[in-house]
C-alpha positions as CSV (number, residue, x, y, z in Angstrom):
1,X,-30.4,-49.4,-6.7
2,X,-33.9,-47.9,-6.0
3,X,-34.0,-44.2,-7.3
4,X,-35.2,-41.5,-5.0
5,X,-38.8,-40.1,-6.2
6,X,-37.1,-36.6,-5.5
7,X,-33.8,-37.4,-7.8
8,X,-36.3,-38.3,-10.6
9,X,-38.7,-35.1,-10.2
10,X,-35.1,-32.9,-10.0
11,X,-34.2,-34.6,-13.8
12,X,-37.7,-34.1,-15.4
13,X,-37.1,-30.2,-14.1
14,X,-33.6,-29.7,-15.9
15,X,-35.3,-31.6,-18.7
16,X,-38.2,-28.8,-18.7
17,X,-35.9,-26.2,-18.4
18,X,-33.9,-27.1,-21.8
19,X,-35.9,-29.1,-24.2
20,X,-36.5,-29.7,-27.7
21,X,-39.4,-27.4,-29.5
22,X,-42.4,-29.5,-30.4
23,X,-45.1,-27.3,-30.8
24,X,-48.9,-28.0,-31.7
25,X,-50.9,-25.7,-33.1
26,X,-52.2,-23.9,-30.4
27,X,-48.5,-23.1,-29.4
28,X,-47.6,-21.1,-32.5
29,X,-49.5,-18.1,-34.4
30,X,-47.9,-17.9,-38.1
31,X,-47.4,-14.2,-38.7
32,X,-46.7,-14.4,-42.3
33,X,-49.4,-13.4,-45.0
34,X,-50.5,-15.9,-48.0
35,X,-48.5,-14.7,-51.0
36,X,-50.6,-14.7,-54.0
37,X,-50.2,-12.8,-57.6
38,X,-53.5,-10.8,-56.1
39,X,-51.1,-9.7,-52.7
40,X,-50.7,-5.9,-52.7
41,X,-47.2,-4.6,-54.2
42,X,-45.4,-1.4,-53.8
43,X,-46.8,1.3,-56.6
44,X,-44.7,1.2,-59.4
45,X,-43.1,-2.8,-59.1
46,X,-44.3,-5.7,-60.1
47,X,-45.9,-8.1,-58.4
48,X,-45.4,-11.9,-57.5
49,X,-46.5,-14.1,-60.2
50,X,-46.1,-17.8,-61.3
51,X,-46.0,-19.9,-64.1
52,X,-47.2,-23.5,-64.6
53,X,-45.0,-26.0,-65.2
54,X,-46.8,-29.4,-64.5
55,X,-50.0,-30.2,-63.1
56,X,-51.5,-33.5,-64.1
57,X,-51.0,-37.0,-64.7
58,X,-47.5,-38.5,-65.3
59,X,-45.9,-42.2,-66.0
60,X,-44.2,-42.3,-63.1
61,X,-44.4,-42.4,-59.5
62,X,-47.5,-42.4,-58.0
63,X,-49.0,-40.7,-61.8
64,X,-49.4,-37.3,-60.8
65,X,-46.8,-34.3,-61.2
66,X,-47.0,-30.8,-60.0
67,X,-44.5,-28.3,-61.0
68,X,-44.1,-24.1,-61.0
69,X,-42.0,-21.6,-61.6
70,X,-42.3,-18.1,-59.8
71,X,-41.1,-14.5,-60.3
72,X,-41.3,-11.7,-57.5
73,X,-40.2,-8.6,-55.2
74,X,-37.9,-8.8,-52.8
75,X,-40.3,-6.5,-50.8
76,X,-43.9,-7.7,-51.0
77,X,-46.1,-9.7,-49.2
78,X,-44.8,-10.2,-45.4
79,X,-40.8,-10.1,-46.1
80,X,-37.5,-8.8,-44.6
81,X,-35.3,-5.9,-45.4
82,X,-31.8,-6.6,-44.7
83,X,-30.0,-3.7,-43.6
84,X,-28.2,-2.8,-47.5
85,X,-31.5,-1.8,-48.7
86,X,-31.1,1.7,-47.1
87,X,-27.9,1.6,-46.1
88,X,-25.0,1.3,-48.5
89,X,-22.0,-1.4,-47.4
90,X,-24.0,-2.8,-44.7
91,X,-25.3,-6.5,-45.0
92,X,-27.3,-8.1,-47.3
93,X,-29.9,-11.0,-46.8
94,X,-27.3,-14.0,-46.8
95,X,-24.5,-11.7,-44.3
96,X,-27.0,-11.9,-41.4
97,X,-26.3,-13.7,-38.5
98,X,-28.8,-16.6,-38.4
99,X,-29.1,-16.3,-34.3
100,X,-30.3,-13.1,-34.8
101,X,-33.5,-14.5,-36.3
102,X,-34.5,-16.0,-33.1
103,X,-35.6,-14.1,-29.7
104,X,-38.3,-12.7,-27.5
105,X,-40.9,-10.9,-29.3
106,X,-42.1,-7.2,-27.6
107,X,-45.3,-5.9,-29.1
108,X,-46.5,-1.8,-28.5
109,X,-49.8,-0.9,-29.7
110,X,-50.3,2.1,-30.9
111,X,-53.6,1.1,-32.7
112,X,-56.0,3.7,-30.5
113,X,-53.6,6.7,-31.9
114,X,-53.7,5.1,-35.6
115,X,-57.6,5.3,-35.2
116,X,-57.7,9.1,-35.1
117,X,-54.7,9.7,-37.4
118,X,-53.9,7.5,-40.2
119,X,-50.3,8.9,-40.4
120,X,-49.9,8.6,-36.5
121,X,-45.4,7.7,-36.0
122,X,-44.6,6.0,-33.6
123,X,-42.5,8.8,-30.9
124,X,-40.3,8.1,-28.2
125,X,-42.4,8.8,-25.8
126,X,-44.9,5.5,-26.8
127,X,-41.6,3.7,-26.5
128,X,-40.6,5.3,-23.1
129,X,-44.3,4.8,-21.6
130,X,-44.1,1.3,-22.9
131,X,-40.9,0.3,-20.7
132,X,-42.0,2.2,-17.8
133,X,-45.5,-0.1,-17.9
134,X,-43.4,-3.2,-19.1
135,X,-39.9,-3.2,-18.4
136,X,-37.0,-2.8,-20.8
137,X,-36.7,-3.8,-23.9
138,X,-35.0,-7.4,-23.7
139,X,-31.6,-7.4,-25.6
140,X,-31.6,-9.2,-28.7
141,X,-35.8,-8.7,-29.3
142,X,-37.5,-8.8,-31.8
143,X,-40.0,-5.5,-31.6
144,X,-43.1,-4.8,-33.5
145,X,-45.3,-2.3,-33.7
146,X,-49.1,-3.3,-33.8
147,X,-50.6,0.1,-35.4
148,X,-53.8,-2.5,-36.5
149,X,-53.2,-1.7,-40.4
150,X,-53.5,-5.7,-40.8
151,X,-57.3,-4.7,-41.6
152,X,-56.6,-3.0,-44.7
153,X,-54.3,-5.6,-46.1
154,X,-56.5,-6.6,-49.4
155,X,-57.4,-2.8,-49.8
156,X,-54.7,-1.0,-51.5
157,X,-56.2,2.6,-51.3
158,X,-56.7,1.8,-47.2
159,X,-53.5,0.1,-46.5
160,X,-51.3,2.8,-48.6
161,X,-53.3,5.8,-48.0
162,X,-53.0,6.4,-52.1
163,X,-55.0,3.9,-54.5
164,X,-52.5,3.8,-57.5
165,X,-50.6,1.1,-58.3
166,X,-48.0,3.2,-60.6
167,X,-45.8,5.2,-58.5
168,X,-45.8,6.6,-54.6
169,X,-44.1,9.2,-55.6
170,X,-44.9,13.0,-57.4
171,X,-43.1,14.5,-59.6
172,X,-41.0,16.2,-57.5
173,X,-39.9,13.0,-55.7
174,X,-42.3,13.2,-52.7
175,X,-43.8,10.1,-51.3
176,X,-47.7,10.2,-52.0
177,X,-48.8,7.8,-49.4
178,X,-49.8,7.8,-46.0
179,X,-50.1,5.1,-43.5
180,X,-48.8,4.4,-39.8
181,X,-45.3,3.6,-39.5
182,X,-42.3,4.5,-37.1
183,X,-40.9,7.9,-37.0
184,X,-37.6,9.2,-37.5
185,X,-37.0,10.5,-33.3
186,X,-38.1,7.1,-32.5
187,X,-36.1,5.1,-34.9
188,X,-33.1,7.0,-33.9
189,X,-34.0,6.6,-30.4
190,X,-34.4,3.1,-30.6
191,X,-31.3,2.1,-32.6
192,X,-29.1,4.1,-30.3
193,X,-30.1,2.8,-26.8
194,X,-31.9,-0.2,-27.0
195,X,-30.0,-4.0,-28.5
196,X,-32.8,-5.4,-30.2
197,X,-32.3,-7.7,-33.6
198,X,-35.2,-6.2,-35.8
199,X,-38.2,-4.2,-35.8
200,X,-41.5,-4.8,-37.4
201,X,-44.9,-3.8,-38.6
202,X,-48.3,-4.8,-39.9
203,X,-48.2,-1.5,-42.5
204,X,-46.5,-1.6,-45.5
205,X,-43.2,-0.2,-44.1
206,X,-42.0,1.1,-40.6
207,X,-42.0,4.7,-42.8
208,X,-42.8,6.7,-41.9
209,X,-44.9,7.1,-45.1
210,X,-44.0,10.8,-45.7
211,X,-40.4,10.5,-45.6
212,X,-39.1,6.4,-45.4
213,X,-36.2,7.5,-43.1
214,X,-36.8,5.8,-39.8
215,X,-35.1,3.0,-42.4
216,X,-31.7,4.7,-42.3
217,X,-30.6,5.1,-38.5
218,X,-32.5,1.1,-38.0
219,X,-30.6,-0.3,-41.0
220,X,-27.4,1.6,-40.2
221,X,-26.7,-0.3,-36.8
222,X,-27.6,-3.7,-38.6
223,X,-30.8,-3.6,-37.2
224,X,-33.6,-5.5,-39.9
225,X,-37.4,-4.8,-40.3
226,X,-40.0,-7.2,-41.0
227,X,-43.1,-5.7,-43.2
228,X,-46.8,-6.6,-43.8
229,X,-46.5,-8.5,-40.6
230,X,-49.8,-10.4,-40.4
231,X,-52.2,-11.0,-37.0
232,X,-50.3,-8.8,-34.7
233,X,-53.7,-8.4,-32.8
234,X,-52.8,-11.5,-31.3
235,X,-49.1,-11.3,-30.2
236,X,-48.5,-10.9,-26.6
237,X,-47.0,-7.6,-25.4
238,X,-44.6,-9.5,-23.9
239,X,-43.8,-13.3,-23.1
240,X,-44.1,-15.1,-26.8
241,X,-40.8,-16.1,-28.3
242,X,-40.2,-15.0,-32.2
243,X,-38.9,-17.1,-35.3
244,X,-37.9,-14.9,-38.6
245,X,-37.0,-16.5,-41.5
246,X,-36.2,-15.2,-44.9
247,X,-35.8,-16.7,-47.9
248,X,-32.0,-16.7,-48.3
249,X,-30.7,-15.0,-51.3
250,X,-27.3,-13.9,-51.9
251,X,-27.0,-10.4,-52.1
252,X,-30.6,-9.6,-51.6
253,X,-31.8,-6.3,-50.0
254,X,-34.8,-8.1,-48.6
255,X,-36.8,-11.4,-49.3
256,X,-40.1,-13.0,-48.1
257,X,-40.0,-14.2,-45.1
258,X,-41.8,-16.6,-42.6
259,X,-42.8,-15.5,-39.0
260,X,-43.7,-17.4,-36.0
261,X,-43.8,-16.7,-32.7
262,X,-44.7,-19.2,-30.0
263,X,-46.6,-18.7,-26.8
264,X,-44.2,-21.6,-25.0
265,X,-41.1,-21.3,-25.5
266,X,-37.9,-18.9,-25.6
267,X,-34.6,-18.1,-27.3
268,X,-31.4,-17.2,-26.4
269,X,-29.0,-18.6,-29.0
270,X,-25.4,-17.4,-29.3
271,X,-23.5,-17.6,-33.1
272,X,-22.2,-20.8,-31.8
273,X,-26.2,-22.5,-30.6
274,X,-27.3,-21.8,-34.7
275,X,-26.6,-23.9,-37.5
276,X,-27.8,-22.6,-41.0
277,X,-28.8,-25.5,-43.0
278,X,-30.0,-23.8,-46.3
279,X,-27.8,-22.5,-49.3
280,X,-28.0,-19.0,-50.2
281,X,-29.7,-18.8,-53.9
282,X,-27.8,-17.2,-56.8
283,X,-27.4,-17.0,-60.4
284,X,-24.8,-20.3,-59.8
285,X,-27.1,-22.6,-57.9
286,X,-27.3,-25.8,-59.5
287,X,-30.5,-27.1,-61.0
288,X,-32.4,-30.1,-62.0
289,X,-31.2,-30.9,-65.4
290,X,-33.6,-28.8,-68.4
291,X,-34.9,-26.5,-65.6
292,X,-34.5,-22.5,-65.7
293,X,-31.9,-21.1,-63.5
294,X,-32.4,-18.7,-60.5
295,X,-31.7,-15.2,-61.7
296,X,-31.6,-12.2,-60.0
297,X,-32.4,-9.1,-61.5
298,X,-30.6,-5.4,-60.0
299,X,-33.2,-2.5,-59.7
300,X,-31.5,0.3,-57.9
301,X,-28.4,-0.1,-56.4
302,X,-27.3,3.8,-55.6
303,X,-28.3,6.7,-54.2
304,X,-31.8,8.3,-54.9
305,X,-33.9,11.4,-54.2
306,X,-36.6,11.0,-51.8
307,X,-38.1,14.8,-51.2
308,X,-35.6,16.5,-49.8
309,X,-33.0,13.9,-48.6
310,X,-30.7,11.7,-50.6
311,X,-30.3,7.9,-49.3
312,X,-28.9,4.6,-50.6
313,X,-31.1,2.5,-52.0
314,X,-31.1,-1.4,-53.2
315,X,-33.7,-3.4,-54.3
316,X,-34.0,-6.5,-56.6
317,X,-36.5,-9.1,-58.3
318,X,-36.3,-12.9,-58.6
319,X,-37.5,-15.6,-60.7
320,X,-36.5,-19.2,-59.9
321,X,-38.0,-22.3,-60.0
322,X,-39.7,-23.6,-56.7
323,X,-37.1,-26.7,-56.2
324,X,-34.3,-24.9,-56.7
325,X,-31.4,-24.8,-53.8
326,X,-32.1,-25.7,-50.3
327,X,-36.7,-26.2,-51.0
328,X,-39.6,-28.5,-49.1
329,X,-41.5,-30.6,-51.4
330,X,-45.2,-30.1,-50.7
331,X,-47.2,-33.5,-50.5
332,X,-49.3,-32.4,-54.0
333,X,-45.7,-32.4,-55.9
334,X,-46.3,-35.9,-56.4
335,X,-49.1,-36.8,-54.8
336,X,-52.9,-35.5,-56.9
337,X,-55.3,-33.5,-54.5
338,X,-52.6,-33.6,-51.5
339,X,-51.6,-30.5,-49.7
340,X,-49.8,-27.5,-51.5
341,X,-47.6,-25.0,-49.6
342,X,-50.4,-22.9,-48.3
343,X,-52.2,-25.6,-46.7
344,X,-49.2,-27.4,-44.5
345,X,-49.7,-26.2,-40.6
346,X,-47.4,-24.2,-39.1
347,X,-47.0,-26.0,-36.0
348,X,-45.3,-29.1,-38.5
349,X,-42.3,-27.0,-39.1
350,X,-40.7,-27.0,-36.3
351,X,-39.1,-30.5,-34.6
352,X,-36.3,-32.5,-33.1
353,X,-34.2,-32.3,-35.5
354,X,-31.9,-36.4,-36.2
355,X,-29.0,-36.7,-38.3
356,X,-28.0,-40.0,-40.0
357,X,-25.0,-40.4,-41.5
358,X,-24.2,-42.6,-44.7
359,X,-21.5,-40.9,-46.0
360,X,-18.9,-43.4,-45.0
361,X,-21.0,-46.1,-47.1
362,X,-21.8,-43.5,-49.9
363,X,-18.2,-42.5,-50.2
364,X,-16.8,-45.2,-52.8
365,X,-21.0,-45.7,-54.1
366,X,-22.8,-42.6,-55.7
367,X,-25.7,-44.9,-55.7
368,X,-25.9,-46.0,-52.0
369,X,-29.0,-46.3,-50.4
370,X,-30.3,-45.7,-46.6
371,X,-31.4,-49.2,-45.6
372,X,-34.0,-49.7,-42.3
373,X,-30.9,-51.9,-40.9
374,X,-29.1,-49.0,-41.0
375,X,-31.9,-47.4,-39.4
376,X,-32.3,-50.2,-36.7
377,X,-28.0,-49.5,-36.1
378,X,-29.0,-45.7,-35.9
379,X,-31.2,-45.7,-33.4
380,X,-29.7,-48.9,-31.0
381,X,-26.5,-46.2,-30.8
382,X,-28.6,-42.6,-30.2
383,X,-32.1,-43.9,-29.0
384,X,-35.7,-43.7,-30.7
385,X,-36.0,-41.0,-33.4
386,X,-38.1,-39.0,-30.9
387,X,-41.9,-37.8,-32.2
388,X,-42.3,-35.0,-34.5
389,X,-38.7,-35.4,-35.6
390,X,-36.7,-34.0,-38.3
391,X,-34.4,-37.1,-40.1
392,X,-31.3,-35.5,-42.0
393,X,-29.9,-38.0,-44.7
394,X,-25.9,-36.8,-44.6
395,X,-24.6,-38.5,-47.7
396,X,-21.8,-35.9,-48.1
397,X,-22.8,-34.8,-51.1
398,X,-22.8,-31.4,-50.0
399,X,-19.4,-31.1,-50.8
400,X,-20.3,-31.3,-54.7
401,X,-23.2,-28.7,-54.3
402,X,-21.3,-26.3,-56.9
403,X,-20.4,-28.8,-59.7
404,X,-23.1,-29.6,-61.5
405,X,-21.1,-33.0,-62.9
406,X,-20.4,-34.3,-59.5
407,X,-23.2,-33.3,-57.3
408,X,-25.4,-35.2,-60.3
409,X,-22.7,-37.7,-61.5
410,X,-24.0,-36.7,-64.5
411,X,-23.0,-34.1,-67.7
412,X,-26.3,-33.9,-69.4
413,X,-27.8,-30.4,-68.2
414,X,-30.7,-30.9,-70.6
415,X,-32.1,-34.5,-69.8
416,X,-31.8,-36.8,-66.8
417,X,-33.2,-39.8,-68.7
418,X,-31.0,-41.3,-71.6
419,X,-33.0,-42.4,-75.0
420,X,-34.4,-46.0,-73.4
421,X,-35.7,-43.6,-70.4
422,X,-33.4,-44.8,-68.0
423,X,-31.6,-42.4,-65.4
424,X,-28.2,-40.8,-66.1
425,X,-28.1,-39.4,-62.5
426,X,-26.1,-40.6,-60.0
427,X,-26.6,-40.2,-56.2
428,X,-27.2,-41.5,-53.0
429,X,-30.5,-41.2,-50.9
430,X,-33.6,-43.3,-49.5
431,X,-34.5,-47.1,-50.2
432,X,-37.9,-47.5,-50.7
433,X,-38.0,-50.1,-47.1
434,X,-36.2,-46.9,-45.7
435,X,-38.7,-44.5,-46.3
436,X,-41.8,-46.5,-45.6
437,X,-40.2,-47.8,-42.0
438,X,-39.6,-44.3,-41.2
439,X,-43.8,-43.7,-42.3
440,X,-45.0,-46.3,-40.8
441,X,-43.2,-46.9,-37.8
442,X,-41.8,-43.6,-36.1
443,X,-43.7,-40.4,-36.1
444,X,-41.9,-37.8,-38.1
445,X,-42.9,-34.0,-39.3
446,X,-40.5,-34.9,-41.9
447,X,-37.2,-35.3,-44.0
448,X,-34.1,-33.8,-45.6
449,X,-31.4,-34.8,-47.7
450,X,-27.9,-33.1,-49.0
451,X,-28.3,-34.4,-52.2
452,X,-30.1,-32.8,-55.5
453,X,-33.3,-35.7,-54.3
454,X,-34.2,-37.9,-51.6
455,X,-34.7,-40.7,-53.6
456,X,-31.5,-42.4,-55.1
457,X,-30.6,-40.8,-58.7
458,X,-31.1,-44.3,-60.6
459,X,-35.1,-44.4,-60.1
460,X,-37.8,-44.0,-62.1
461,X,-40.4,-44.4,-59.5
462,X,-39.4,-42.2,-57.2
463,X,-40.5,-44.4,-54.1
464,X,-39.4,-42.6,-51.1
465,X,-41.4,-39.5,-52.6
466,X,-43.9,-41.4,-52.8
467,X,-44.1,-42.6,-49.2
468,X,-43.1,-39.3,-47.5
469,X,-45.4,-37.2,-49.5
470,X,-48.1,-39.9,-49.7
471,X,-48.1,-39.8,-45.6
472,X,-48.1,-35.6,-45.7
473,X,-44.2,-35.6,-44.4
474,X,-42.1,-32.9,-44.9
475,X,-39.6,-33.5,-47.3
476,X,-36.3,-31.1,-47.9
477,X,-33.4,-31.4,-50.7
478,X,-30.5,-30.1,-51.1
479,X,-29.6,-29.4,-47.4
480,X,-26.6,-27.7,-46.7
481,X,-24.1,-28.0,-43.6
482,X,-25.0,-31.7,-42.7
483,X,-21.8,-32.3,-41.7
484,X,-22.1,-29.9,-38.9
485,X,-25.3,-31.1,-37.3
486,X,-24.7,-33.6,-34.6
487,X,-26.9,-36.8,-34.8
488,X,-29.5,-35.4,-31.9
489,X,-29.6,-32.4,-29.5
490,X,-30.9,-29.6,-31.5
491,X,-34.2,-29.0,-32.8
492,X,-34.9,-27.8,-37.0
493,X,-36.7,-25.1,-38.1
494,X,-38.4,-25.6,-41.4
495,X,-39.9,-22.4,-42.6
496,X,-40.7,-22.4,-46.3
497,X,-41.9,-19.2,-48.4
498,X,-45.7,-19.2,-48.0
499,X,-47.8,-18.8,-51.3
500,X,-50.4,-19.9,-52.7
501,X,-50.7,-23.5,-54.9
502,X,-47.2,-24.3,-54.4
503,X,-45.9,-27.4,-55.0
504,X,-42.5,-26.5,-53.4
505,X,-40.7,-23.8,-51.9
506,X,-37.6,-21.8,-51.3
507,X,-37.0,-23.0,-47.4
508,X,-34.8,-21.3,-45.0
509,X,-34.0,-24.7,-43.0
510,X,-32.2,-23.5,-39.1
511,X,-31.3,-25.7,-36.2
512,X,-31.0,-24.6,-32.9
513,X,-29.3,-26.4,-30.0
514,X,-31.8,-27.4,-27.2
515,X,-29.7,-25.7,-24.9
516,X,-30.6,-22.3,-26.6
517,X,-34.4,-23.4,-26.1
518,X,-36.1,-22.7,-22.9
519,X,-39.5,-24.8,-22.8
520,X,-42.6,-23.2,-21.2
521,X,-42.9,-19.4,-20.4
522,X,-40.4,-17.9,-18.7
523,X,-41.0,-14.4,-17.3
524,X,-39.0,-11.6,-18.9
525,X,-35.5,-11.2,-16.7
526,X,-33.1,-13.5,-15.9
527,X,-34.7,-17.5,-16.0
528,X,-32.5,-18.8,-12.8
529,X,-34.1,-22.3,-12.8
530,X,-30.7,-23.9,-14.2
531,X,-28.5,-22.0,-11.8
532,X,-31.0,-22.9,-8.9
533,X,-31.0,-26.7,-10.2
534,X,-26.7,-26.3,-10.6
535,X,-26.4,-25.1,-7.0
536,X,-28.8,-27.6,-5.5
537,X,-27.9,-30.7,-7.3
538,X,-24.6,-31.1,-4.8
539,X,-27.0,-31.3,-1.9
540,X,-29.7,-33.8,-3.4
541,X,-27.0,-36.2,-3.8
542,X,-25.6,-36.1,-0.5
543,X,-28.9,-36.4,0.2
544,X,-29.8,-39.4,-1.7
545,X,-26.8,-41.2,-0.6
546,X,-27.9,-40.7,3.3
547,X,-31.1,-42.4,2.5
């Protein structure tokens, strides 16, 4: 039967309408500064800083072998505070909603007042005159406040009003530094009649700087704030679509986190459209045997004076290896003079996201191996792994992800090589033909696996990193929630922390389902192309059966 030209122009329409997020990199504008042991910390903590594990030639692999460990703030750099940092029982960094990391981003500039005044609030009235020019603020946004602050970020004495490094406050407990930030009226105003999932800033903290109480009413109604937000000068006021991701740690009051917004697409997931894909980190999260553990360290957890009020406060450091939990392997882990963290596009973290599953063959064989016939079988029951893709490796080996014995198949903590060098680790993952078909023949942003390593535990050589960080892939481990991510229909989103040299990062892996993704700009309102399509289909095919 000969298809109407109009039937095929009505499917490429709903196919617009929801589609799997492929950016390129005029699409996207990363929002996230480059975290480096130089970037500017709060006075009186200390800053992010890393330690050298590796970096030079090995006798394995492909000879080369980069390797860090890293210790920082929870609040430095461009990072998150979850609503317990100022507000005592609400939630911490792993008890928020993943959904509510994704949404339409609303910018107000108040950067001509910040000019005159360096300690200019935002007031309800800039909020009030923004609506009135604009419209309302969309439920579920994501609102930032561009005060233009971004140029003083590698000048402490600018960009906190106070050039010590030792304390922002006096000896009477009052804050010493002055900068542009949100004021109390408007936070209270804000968080009482508008529905919006966070609030941000390119200063050092929506403040304001006198006072740091536009935090309590925000944090109070669940609301979280995104600081040191970087190239806000080129946000839309309104029309881009924002990504937030922080690193996930349990019971953190705040972490880094990577922001994204993107100029062609929007989101409107529900609870239900999200699946979290990453494993919160804690002082239990299993590591490569001989490597340091993930430690969190308590600095306040209780109420403090600041000037005349008393609030709750939290606030924590980390130190943890970079491939610990759910973490991207950058190309240069393996591969000499290869990219590090800081130099992977942003546009690359975000694709189709495909799920195969071996678990059924893995069950009864910890050493199983993904084969490119089971590839071939893959893709002659779902279709071609589309462009750009994400491929998920479900073993089911996320089950073991708290014992150490089983998710390893191993009881050696120390060593993963016996005496004669040969692996005690048992595991499935990757072939060697696997990895190189998927390279050479399909064109993926990357891959993940549930298991500790992509490559099978009994290697040496280490082949499928090797082929997927010798082609600049992505490569995750230790994915969680496989088991919940249907083989196609959603699209991944692959933000790792962003700091310098890397060789691997905590990654805050999300999918989304397509249906939750409108492609191109949509206007703010209501988008009633899919209810227009719905309505109209009826009549098309009465249509096409006339003719």
């Amino acid at each position: 039967m000969k298809v109407p030209k109009l039937a095929v122009v009505m499917a490429l329409f709903v196919m617009h309408v929801y589609a799997q997020l492929s950016p390129t990199a005029d699409d996207v504008i990363d929002m996230t500064y480059l975290l480096t042991p130089e970037t500017l910390h709060w006075p009186g903590l200390t800053g992010f800083n890393y330690t050298r594990i590796s970096r030079g030639p090995v006798n394995m692999a492909a000879g080369w072998f980069e390797d860090n460990d890293f210790c920082g703030q929870e609040h430095q750099g461009t990072h998150m505070d979850a609503p317990a940092h100022f507000s005592k029982g609400k939630w911490r960094l792993h008890d928020i909603p993943p959904h509510r990391f994704f949404g339409p981003a609303v910018r107000i500039d108040i950067s001509s007042q910040t000019a005159q005044n360096n300690e200019y609030n935002l007031k309800v009235e800039d909020v009030q005159k923004w609506e009135k020019e604009n419209g309302p603020i969309p439920d579920n946004s994501i609102l930032f406040i561009y005060t233009g602050w971004g140029k003083h970020h590698d000048n402490r004495t600018a960009y906190y009003g106070y050039g010590s490094a030792d304390s922002w406050l006096d000896a009477n407990g009052n804050p010493l530094l002055h900068f542009p930030a949100v004021s109390e009226d408007a936070a209270k105003w804000i968080s009482s009649n508008k529905k919006i999932a966070g609030i941000g800033t390119d200063g050092p903290s929506v403040g304001p700087s006198k006072t740091m109480m536009a935090h309590v009413p925000l944090l109070e109604k669940n609301i979280f704030s995104l600081e040191s937000v970087a190239n806000l000068d080129k946000l839309a006021t309104t029309g881009d679509a924002v990504a937030a991701l922080p690193v996930n740690v349990k019971d953190g009051s705040g972490a880094p986190v990577r922001i994204v917004a993107f100029k062609k697409a929007q989101f409107k997931p529900g609870p239900d459209d999200v699946i979290d894909l990453t494993y919160a980190l804690s002082n239990e999260t299993v590591m490569w045997p001989g490597r340091n553990p993930f430690q969190l360290f308590v600095l306040d957890r209780g109420l403090v004076n600041l000037g005349n009020n008393t609030v709750w406060l939290e606030q924590n450091r980390f130190c943890t290896p970079e491939h610990a939990g759910t973490h991207l392997d950058a190309p240069a882990h393996f591969i000499k003079g290869s990219w590090r963290t800081h130099d992977i596009p942003a546009h690359t973290l975000i694709g189709p996201a495909v799920r195969v599953d071996m678990s059924k063959k893995a069950e009864n064989n910890s050493d199983a191996v993904l084969t490119v016939q089971d590839l071939e079988e893959w893709e002659k029951e779902n279709g071609r792994i589309p462009d750009n893709a994400m491929v998920f490796l479900h073993t089911g080996w996320g089950k073991f992800f708290t014992d150490f014995e089983k998710y390893l198949g191993s009881t050696n903590r120390t060593n993963w090589l016996n005496d004669e060098g040969q692996p005690l680790v048992h595991y499935p993952g990757f072939s060697e033909a696997a990895a190189k078909w998927l390279v050479n023949n399909r064109n993926i942003n990357g891959i993940g696996s549930d298991t500790i390593s992509y490559d099978a535990g009994q290697t040496t050589s280490f082949p499928a990193h090797v082929a997927f960080l010798g082609a600049k892939k992505l490569a995750l481990e230790n994915v969680a929630n496989l088991d919940k991510l249907p083989n196609t229909g959603t699209t991944a989103f692959v933000f790792h922390m962003l700091y310098k040299d890397g060789s691997g990062a905590p990654t805050r892996v999300v999918a989304i389902k397509n249906s939750a993704i409108t492609a191109g700009q949509v206007s703010s309102g209501v988008d009633i192309r899919p209810m227009f399509v719905a309505l109209m289909m009826p009549f098309f095919l009465i249509f096409f059966r006339c003719i």
